[in-house]
ROZA-495869 format. One record per residue (C-alpha): residue in three letters; x, y, z. Coordinates in Angstrom, 2 decimals, m for minus. Example, Ala and Ser with C-alpha at 12.3 -4.5 7.8 and 13.67 -1.06 7.14 Angstrom:
# residues 2
[atom 'ALA', [12.30, m4.50, 7.80]]
[atom 'SER', [13.67, m1.06, 7.14]]
***
This chain:
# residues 324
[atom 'UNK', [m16.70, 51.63, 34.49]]
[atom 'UNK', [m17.99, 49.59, 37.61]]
[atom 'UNK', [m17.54, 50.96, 41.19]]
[atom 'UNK', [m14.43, 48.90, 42.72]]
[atom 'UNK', [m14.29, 46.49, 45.31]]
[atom 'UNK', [m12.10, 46.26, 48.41]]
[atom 'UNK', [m11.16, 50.26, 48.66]]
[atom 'UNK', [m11.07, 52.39, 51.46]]
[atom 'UNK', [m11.98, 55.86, 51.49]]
[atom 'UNK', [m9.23, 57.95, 53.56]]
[atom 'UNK', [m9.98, 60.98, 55.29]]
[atom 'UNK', [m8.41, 64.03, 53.44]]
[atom 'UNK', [m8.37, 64.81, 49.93]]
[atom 'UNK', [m10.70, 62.25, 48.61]]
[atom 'UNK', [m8.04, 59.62, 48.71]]
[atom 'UNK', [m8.69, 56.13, 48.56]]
[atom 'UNK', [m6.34, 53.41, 49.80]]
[atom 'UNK', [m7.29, 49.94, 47.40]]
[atom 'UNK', [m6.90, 46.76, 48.99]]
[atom 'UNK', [m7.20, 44.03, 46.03]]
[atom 'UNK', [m3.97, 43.23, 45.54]]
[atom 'UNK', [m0.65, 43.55, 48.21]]
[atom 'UNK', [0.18, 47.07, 46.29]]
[atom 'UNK', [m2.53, 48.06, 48.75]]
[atom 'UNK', [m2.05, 51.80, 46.59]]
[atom 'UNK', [m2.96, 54.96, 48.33]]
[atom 'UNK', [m4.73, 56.83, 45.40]]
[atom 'UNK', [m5.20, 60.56, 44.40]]
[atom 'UNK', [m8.23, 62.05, 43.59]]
[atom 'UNK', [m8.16, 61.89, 39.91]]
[atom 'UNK', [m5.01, 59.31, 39.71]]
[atom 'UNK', [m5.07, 55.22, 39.20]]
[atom 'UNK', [m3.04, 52.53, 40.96]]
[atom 'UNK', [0.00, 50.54, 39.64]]
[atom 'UNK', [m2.28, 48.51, 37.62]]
[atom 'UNK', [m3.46, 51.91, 35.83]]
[atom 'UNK', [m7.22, 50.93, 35.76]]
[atom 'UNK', [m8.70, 51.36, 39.06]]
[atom 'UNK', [m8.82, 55.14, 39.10]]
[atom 'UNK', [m10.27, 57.49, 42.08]]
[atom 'UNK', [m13.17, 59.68, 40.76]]
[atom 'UNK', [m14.15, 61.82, 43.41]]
[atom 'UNK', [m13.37, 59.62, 46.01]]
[atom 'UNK', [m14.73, 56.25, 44.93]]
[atom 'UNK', [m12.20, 53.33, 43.52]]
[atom 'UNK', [m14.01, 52.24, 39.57]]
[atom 'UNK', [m12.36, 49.59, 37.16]]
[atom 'UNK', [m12.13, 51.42, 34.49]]
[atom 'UNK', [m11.77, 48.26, 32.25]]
[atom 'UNK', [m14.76, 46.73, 33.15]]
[atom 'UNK', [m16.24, 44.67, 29.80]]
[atom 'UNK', [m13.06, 46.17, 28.20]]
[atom 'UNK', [m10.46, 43.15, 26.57]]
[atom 'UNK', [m7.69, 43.22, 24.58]]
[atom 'UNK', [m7.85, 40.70, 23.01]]
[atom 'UNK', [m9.87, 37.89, 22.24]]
[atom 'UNK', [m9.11, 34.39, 21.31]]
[atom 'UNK', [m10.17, 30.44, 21.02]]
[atom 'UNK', [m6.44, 28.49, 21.90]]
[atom 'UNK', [m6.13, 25.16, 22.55]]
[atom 'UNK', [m6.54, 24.56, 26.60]]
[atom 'UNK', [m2.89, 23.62, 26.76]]
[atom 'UNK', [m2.00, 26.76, 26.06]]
[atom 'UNK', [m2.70, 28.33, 29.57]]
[atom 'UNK', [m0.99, 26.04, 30.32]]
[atom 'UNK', [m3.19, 23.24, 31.86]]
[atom 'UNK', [m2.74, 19.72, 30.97]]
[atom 'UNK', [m4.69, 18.54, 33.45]]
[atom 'UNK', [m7.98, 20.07, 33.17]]
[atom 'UNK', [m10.01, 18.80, 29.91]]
[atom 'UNK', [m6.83, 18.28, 27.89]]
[atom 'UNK', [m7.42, 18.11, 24.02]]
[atom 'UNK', [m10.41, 21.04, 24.28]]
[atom 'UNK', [m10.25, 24.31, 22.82]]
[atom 'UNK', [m10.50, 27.50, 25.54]]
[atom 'UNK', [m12.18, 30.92, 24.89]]
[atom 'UNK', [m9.61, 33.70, 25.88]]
[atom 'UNK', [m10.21, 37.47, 26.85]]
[atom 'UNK', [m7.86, 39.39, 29.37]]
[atom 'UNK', [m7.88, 43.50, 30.29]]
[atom 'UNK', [m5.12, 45.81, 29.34]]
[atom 'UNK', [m3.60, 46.22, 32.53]]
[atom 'UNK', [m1.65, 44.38, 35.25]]
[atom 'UNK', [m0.42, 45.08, 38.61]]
[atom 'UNK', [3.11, 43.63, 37.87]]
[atom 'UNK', [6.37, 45.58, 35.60]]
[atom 'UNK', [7.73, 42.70, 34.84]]
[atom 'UNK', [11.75, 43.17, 32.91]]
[atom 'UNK', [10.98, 40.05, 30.92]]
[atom 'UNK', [6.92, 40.24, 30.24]]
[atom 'UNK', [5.82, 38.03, 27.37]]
[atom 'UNK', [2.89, 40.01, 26.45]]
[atom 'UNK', [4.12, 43.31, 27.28]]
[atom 'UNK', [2.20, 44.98, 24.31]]
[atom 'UNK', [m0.99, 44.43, 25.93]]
[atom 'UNK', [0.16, 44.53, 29.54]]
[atom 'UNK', [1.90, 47.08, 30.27]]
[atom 'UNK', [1.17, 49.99, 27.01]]
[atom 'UNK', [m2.45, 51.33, 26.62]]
[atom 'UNK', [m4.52, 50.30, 23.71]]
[atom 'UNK', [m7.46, 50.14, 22.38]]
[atom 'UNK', [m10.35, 47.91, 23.85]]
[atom 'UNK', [m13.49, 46.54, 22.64]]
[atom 'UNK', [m16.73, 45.82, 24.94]]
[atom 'UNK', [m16.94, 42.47, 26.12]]
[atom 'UNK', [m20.20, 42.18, 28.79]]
[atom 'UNK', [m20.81, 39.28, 30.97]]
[atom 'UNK', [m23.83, 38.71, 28.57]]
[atom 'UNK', [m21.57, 39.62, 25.20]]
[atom 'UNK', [m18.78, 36.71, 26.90]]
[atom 'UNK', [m21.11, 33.63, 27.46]]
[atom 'UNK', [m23.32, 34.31, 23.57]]
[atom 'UNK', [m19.50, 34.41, 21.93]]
[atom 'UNK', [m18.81, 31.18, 23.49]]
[atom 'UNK', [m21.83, 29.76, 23.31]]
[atom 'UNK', [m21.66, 30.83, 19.19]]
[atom 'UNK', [m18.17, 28.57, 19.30]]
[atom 'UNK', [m19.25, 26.40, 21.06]]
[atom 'UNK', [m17.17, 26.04, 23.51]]
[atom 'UNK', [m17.44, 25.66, 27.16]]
[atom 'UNK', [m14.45, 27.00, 28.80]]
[atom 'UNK', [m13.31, 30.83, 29.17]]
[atom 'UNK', [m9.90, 31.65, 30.88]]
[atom 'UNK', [m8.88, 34.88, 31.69]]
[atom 'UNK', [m5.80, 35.29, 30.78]]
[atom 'UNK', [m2.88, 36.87, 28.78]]
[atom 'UNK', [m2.49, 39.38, 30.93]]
[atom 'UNK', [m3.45, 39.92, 34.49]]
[atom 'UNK', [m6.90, 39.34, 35.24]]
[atom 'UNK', [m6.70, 40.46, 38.85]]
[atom 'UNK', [m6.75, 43.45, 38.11]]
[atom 'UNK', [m10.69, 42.88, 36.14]]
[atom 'UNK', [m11.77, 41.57, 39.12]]
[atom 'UNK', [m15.18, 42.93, 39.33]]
[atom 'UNK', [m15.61, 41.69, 35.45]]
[atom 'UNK', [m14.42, 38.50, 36.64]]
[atom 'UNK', [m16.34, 38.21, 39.10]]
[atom 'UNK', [m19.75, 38.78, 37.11]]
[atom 'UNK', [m19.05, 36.93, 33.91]]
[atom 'UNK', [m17.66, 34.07, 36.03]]
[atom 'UNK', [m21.24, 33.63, 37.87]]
[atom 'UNK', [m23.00, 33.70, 34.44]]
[atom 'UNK', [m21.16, 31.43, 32.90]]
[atom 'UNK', [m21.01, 28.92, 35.82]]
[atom 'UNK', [m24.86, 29.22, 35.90]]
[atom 'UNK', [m25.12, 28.56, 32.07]]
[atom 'UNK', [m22.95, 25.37, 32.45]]
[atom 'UNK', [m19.40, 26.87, 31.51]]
[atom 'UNK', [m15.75, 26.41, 33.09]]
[atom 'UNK', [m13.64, 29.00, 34.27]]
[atom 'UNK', [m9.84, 29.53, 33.70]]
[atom 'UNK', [m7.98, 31.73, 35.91]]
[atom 'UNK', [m4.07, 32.57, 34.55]]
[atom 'UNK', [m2.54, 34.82, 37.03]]
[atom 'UNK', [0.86, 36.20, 38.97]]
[atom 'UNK', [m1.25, 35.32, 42.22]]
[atom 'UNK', [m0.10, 38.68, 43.78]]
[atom 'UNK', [m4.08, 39.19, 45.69]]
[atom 'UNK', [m5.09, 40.01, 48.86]]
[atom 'UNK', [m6.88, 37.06, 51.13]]
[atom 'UNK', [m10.25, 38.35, 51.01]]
[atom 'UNK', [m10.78, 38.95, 47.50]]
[atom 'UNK', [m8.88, 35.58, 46.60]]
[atom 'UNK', [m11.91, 33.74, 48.89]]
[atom 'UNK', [m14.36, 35.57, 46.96]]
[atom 'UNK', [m12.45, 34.47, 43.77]]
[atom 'UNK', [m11.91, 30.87, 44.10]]
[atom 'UNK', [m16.27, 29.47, 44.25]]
[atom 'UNK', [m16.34, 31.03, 40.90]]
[atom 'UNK', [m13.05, 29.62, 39.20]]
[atom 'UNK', [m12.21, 25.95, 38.13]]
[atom 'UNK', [m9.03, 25.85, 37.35]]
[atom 'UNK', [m5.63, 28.17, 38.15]]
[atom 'UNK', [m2.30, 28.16, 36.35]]
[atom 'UNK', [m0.06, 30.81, 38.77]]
[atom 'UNK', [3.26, 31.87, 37.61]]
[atom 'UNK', [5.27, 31.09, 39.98]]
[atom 'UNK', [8.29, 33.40, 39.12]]
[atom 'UNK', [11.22, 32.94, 41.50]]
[atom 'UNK', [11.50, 31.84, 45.24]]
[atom 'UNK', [13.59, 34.85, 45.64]]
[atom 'UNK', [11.65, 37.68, 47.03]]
[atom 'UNK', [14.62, 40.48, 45.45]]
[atom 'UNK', [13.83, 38.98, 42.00]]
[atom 'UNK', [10.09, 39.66, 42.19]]
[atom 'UNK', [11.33, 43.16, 44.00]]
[atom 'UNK', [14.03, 44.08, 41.28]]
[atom 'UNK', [12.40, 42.29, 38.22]]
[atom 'UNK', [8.79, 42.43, 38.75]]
[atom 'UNK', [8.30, 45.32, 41.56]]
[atom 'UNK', [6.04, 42.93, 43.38]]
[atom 'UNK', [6.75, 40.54, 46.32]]
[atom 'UNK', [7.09, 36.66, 46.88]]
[atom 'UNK', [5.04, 36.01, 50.00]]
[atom 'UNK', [1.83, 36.93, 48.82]]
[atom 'UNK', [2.07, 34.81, 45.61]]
[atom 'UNK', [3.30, 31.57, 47.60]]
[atom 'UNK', [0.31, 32.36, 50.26]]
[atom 'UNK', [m2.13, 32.36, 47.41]]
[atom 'UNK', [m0.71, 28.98, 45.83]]
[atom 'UNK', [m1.34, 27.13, 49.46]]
[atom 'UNK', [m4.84, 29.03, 49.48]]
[atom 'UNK', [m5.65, 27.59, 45.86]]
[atom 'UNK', [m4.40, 24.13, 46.07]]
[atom 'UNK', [m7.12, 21.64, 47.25]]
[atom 'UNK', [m10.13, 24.34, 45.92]]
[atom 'UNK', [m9.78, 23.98, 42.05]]
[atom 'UNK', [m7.35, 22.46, 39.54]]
[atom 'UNK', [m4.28, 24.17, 40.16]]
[atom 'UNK', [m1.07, 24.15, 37.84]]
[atom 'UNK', [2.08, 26.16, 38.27]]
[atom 'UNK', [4.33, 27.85, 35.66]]
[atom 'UNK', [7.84, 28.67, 36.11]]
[atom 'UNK', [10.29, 30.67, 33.37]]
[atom 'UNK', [13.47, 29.81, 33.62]]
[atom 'UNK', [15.57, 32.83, 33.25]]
[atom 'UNK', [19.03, 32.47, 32.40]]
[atom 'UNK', [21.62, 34.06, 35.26]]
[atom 'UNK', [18.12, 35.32, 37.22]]
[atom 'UNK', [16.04, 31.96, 38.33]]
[atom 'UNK', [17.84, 29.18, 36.87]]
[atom 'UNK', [20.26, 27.78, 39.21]]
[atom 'UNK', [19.71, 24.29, 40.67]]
[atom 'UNK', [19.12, 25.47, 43.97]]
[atom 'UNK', [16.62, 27.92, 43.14]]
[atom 'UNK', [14.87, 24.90, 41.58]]
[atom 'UNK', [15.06, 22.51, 44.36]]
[atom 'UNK', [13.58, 25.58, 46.47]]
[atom 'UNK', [10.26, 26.22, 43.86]]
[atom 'UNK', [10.06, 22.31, 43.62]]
[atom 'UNK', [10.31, 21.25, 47.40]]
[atom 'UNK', [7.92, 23.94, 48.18]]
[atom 'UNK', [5.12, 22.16, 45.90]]
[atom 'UNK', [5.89, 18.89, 46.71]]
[atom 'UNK', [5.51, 20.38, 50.43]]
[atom 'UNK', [1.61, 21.35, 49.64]]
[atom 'UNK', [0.75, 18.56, 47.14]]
[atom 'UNK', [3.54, 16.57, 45.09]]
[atom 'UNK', [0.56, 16.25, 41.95]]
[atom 'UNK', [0.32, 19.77, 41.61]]
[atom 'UNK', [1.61, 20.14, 37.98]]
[atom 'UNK', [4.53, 22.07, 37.29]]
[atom 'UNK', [5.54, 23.54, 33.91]]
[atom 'UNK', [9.25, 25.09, 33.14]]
[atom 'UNK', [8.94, 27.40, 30.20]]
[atom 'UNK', [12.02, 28.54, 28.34]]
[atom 'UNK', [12.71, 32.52, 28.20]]
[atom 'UNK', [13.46, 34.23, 25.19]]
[atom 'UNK', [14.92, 37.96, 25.34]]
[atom 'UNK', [11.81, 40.89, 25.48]]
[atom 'UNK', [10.83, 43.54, 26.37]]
[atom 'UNK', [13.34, 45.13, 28.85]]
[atom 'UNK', [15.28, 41.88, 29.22]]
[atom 'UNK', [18.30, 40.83, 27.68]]
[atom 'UNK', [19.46, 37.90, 29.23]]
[atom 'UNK', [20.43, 34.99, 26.18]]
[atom 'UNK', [17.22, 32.32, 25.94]]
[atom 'UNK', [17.49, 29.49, 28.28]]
[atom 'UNK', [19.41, 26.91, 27.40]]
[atom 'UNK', [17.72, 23.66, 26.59]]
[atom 'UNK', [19.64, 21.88, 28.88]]
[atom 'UNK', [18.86, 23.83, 31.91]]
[atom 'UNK', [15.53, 23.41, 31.03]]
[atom 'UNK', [15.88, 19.39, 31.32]]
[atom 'UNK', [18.00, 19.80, 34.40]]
[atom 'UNK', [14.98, 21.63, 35.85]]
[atom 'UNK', [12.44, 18.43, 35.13]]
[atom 'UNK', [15.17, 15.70, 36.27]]
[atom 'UNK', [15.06, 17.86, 39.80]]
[atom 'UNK', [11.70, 18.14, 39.91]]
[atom 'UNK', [10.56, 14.61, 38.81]]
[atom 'UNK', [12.30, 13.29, 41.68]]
[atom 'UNK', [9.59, 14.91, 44.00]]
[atom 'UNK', [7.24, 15.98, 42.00]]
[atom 'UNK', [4.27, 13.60, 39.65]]
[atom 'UNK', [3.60, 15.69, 36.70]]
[atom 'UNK', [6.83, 18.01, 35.34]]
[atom 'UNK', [6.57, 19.71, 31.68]]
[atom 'UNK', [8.75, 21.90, 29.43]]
[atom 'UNK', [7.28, 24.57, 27.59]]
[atom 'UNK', [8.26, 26.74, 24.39]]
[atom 'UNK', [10.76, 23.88, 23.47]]
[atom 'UNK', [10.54, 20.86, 21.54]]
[atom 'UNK', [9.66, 17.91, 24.42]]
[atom 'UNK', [7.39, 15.59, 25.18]]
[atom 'UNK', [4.23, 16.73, 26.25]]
[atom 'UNK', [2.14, 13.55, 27.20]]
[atom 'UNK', [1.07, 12.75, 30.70]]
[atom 'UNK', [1.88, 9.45, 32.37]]
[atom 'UNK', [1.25, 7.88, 35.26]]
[atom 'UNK', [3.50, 8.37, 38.46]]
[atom 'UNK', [2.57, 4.85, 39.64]]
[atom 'UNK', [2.81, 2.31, 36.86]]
[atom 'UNK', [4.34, 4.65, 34.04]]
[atom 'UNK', [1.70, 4.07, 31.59]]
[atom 'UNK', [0.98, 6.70, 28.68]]
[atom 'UNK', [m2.26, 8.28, 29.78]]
[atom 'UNK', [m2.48, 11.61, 27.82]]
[atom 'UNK', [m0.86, 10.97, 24.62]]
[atom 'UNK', [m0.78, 15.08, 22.81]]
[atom 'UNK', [m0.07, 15.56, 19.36]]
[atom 'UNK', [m2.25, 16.63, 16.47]]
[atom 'UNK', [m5.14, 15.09, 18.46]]
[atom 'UNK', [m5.31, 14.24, 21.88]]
[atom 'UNK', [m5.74, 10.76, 23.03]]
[atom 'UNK', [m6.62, 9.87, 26.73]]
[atom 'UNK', [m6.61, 6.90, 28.59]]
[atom 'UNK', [m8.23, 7.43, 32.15]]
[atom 'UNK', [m10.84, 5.68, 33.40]]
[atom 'UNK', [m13.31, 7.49, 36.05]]
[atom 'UNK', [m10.14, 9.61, 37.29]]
[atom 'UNK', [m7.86, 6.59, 37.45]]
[atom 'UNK', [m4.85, 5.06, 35.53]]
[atom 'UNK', [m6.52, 2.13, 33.81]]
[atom 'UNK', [m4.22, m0.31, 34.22]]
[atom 'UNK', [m3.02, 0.06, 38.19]]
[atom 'UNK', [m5.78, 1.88, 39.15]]
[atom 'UNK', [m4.11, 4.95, 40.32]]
[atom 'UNK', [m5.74, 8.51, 41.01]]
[atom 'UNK', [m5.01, 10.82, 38.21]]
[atom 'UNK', [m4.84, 14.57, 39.44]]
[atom 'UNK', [m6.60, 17.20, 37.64]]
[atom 'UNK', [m10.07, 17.09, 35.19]]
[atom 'UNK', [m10.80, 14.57, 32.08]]
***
């Protein structure tokens, strides 16, 4: 356990009121927040899942996904068993939302595994690693000043002062950007939508940022809703990339997968405004071209082959957004 930041101690009963995320919980002596990990002891906030993942793992950096930060390199992956979202439809909601078992991970323990892969990337991801912040935090700084890149894969539902604290020590953000309709996040997720957009304008222009969307059949999926998620990107920064993922039924959801065809619907929308569109868990093509000339530059398949030249398209010259 590590004392918490951003708490506030209340006057009666040794309640604390925490003030990382927009929950903003008012917590019992004794009790934890939504997220179940930052628990009042006494008094004073801990993370009780401090150096504590759930699983560990070296995926390919597309995974996240981010295809525009190093594409081609492989990613070392650790996330907490907690998150400050219920999402219906959760994807990982073994490790999210149910309690298992952990295994120590230090700041020190983090950067010797990667360094015995060698690999030079960690992302915290999987589930939500807002809610390690502290652990974050720390291991982030050690591995920054031992020459490896951070990966941040998050809901985006933070406060404004932690987020600033966040963002020196992270290169790269994928934020699921669920819905632009603020009942969906209340019925579905029992979060909100404000505080995720607010964090997306916060992030964009401080580190590679990439956005994921599931499309969720007879929930997110109608071409309005789209035009809404993809005008309010192209609003901040048109090369922000955006990925569509397909849904699949699980955990409490039911819904029938996503069509494939809503799914390319999405991307026809969204390349009319947008530079960089992708479709995920379907069968698509996943290389990268450029939005000025149209020329191949990240071709993906078994091995990754890229053609940019000191950030630029080679042949018209054009800035390429993202990390190569």
């Amino acid at each position: 356990m590590k004392e918490a930041k951003y708490y506030t101690k209340l006057e009666k009963d040794n309640k604390v009121r925490c003030s990382l995320c927009p929950h903003n919980c008012q917590i019992d002596e004794g009790e934890a927040g939504i997220c179940r990990t930052r628990r009042n002891l006494a008094g004073i906030l801990y993370n009780e899942n401090y150096s504590q993942t759930v699983t560990i793992s070296l995926d390919p950096i597309e995974k996240k996904p981010l295809y525009h930060f190093y594409p081609g390199q492989n990613i070392m992956s650790v996330g907490p068993n907690s998150c400050n979202f219920k999402c219906d439809f959760c994807q990982n909601y073994t490790i999210s939302q149910m309690e298992l078992p952990t295994q120590e991970l230090t700041p020190e323990m983090l950067l010797e595994v990667t360094r015995k892969h060698n690999c030079g990337m960690v992302a915290y991801t999987y589930t939500e690693p807002i809610t390690w912040f502290e652990y974050v935090i720390d291991s982030a700084k050690l591995l920054h000043k031992n020459g490896i890149k951070t990966v941040f894969v998050t809901n985006g539902f933070i406060n404004k002062e932690p987020l600033k604290e966040l963002i020196p020590v992270i290169d790269a953000m994928n934020i699921d950007l669920k819905s632009m309709d603020d009942d969906f996040y209340r019925r579905l997720c029992k979060g909100r939508l404000q505080p995720v957009l607010e964090t997306i304008e916060t992030v964009s222009g401080n580190c590679e940022l990439e956005i994921t969307n599931l499309l969720i059949t007879g929930e997110n999926d109608t071409e309005s809703m789209i035009k809404k998620l993809v005008d309010f990107l192209a609003e901040i920064d048109p090369n922000i990339p955006l990925h569509f993922s397909k849904y699949y039924p699980q955990y409490k959801m039911t819904n029938p997968p996503t069509p494939d065809s809503t799914l390319y619907k999405a991307k026809r929308i969204a390349d009319k405004k947008l530079n960089y569109v992708y479709l995920g868990n379907i069968i698509a093509d996943r290389d990268t071209y450029c939005p000025e000339c149209g020329k191949r530059i990240v071709e993906r398949g078994f091995n990754t082959r890229i053609e940019i030249v000191n950030g630029k398209c080679p042949d018209c010259q054009k800035e390429i957004y993202g990390e190569f």
